[in-house]
C-alpha positions in Angstrom: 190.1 100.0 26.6 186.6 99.6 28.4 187.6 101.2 31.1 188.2 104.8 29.5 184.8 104.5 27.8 182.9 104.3 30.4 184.7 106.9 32.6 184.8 109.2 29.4 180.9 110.8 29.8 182.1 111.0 33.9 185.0 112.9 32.4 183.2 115.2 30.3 180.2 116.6 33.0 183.4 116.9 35.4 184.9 119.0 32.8 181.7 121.2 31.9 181.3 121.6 35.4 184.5 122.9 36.4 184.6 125.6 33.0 180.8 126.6 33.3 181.5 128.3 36.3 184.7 129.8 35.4 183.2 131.1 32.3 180.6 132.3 33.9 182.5 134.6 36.0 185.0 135.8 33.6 182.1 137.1 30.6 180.9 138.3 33.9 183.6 140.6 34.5 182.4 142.3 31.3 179.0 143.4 32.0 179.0 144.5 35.2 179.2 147.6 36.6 182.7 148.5 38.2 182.0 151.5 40.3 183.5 152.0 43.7 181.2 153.0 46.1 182.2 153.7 50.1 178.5 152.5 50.9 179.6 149.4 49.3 182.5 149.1 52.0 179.6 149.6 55.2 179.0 146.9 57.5 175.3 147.3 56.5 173.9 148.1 53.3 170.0 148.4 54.3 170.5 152.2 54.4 171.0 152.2 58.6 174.3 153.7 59.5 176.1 151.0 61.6 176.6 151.5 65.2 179.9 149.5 66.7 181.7 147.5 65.3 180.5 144.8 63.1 182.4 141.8 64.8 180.7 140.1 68.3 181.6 138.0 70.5 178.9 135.2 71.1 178.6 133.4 74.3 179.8 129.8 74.3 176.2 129.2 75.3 174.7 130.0 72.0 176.8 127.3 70.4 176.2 124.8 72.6 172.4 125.5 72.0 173.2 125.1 68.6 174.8 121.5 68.9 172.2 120.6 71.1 169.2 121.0 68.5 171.7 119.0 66.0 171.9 115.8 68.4 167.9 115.9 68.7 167.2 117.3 65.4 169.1 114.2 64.4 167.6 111.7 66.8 164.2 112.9 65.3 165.4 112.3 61.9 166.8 108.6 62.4 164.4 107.6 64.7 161.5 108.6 62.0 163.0 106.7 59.0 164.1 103.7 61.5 160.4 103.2 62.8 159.9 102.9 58.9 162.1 100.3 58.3 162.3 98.6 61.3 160.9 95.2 60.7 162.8 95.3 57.5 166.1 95.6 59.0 168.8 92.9 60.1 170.1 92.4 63.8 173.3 94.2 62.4 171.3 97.0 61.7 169.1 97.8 64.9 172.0 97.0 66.6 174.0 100.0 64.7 170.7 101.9 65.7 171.0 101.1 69.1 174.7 102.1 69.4 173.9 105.5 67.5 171.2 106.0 69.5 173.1 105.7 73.0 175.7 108.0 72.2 173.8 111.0 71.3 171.9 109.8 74.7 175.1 110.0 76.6 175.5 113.6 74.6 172.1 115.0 76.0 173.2 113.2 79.3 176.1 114.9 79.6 174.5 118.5 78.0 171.9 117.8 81.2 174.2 117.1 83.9 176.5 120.2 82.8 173.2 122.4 83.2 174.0 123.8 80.0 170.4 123.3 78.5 167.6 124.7 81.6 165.6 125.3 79.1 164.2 121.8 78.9 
């Protein structure tokens, strides 16, 4: 059967790729050092004795900072190759562009009117 043959070589890296690793970590059980160490149970191990506990709470802010510089780190990123391409690409294309583009606009729009982003 063709088919087997040519999933056969696919077969064989999926296979070395799942028992490399978990070869790797059993011989690895054997060479390391097991010692038990309450420094190794610290919050920090730079040497500083830790202060508090080692769990936070983050404001909401922070993460919506964070999904913030996503939508225009991605703008950046598709506008960039887009301008690339552009005269290359069909009407179905530009017009996926387009309709990508306005939704991370209506994103930032609504980030804006929510005043969650002064920083701008």
């Amino acid at each position: 059967m063709p088919l087997l043959e040519d999933y056969f070589p696919v077969a064989m890296f999926a296979l070395v790729a799942i028992l490399f690793p978990a070869l790797a970590f059993w011989v690895s059980r054997f060479f390391r050092p097991n010692r038990y160490l309450p420094q190794k149970r610290m919050t920090y191990e730079c040497g500083e004795q830790p202060i508090g506990h080692g769990q936070i709470q983050f404001h909401v802010q922070f993460y919506l900072y964070a999904i913030i510089f996503v939508i225009f780190d991605i703008v950046t990123v598709f506008l960039m190759i887009w301008a690339l391409v552009f005269s290359d690409l069909s009407d179905t294309a530009r017009w996926y562009m387009i309709i990508f583009l306005g939704l991370l606009l209506i994103g930032v729009t609504y980030a804006l009117k929510k005043e969650k982003i002064l920083w701008i």
